[in-house]
Backbone as CSV, one residue per row, in Angstrom:
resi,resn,N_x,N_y,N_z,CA_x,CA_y,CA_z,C_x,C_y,C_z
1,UNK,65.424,85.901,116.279,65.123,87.298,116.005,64.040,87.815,116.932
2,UNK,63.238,88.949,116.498,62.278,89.715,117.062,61.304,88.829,117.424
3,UNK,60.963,87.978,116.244,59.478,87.363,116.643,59.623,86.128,117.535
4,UNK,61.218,85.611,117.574,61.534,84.219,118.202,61.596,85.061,120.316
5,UNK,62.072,86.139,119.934,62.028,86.791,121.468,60.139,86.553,122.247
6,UNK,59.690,87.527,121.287,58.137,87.466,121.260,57.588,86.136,122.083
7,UNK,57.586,85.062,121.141,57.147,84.102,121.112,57.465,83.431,122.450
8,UNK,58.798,83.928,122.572,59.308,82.981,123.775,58.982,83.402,125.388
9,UNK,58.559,84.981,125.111,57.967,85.829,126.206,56.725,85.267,126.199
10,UNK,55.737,84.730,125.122,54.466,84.288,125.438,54.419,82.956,126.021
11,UNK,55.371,82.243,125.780,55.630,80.994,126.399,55.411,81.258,127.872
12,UNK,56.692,81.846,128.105,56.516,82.022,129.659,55.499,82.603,130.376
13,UNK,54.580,83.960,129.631,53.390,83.884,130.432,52.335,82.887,130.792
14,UNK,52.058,81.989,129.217,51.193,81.093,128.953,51.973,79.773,130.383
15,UNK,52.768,79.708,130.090,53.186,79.026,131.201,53.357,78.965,132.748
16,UNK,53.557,80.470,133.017,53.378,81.042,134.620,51.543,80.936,134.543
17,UNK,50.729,81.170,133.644,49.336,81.242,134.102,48.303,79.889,134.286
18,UNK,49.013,79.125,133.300,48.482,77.882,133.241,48.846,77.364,134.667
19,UNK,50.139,77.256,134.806,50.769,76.772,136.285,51.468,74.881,135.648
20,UNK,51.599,75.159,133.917,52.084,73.658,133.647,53.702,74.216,133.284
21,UNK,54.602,74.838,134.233,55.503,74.912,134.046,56.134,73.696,134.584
């Protein structure tokens, strides 16, 4: 749903910024 979209968009920032993709 809404919040599983959300969540999964924060992934990927948290992940492009960290650089532990």
């Amino acid at each position: 749903g809404l919040f599983g979209k959300i969540l999964g968009v924060g992934k990927k920032v948290l992940c492009g910024l960290s650089g532990m993709c």
